[in-house]
N, C-alpha and C positions, 0 to 999 in steps of 0.2 A: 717084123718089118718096120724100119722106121718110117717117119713120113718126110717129105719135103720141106726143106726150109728157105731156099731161097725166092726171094720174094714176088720176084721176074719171073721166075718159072709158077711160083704157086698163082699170082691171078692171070698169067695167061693161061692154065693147064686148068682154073678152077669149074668149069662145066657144070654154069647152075641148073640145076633141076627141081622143079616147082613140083612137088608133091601132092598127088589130089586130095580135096578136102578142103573143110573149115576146120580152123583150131580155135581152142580159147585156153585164156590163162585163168582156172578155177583154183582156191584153197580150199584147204579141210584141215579139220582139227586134229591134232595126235599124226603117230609117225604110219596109221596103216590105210594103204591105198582101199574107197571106199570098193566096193562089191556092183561088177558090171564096167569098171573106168579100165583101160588101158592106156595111158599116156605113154606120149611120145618122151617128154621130158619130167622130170621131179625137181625140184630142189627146196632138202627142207631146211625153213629159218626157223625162226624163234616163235616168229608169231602162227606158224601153221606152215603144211607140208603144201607147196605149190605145186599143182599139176598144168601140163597143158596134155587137151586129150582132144579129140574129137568132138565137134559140138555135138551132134546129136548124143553122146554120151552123159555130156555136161546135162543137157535138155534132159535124157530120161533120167538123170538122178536128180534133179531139181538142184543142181548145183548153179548159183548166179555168176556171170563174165559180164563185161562190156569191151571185151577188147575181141574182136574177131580177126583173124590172123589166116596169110598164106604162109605155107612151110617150104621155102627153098633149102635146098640141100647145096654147099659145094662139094663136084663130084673131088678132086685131087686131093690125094691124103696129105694132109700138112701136119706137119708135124706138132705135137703141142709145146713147145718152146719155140714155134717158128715167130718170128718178129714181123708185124706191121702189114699182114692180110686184114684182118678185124679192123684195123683203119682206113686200110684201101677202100676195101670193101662197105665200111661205114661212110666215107667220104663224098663218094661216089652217090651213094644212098641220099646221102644228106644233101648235097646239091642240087639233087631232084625231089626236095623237098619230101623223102620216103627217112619215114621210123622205121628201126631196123632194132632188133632184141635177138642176139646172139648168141647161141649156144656152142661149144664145142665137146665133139662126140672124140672118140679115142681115133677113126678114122677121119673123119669129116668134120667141119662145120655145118651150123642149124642156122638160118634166119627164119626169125618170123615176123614179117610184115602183113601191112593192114592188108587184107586180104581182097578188098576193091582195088587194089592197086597193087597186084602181085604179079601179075603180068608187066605190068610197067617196072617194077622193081625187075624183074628176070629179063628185060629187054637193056638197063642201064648196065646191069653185072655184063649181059654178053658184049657189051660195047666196051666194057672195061678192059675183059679180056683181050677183046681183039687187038685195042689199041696197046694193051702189051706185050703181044706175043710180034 
């Protein structure tokens, strides 16, 4: 099933959903996830395998973060070649003075914003949508 690509349909159709939890952005060395983590996202570079996981996961492996993050999900599948959601949707972010760290899943896109402020982040996205639907 492909996903959606036009752009009017994907951010009024995108139906953010705030995921429960703390997240945080942990590394670790080598390519194997440690024992007890299940992260939500990986991605490994050069200098170590990036997890974001649950914080109390991070906390009981002693693993160090300074970035505490809400995980909105958009619900509409977009397609991955689809063009200029990740800007909408950062724009929007940005305006209201929200960092925004993106990921996209095979269905969905992933933000993870600062998580004091992830409600306010899930309140500009639905204002986004409305105003283009």
């Amino acid at each position: 099933m492909s996903g959606e690509r036009d752009l009017s349909r994907l951010v009024s159709a995108m139906r953010p959903e705030l995921n429960p939890g703390r997240f945080v952005f942990c590394t670790v060395d080598g390519p194997e996830i440690p024992p007890g983590l299940h992260p939500v996202v990986t991605v490994a570079e050069s200098e170590g395998l990036t997890l974001v996981v649950p914080e109390e996961e991070a906390d009981s492996a002693s693993l160090p973060y300074d970035y505490v993050a809400g995980w909105i999900t958009l619900r509409v599948h977009s397609a991955l070649d689809a063009v200029g959601l990740t800007a909408a949707v950062a724009g929007e972010l940005a305006a209201a003075g929200l960092s925004c760290n993106v990921v996209a899943g095979y269905h969905h896109d992933h933000l993870f914003v600062e998580h004091s402020r992830a409600e306010e982040a899930l309140t500009a996205l639905r204002r986004l949508a409305e105003r283009s639907a």
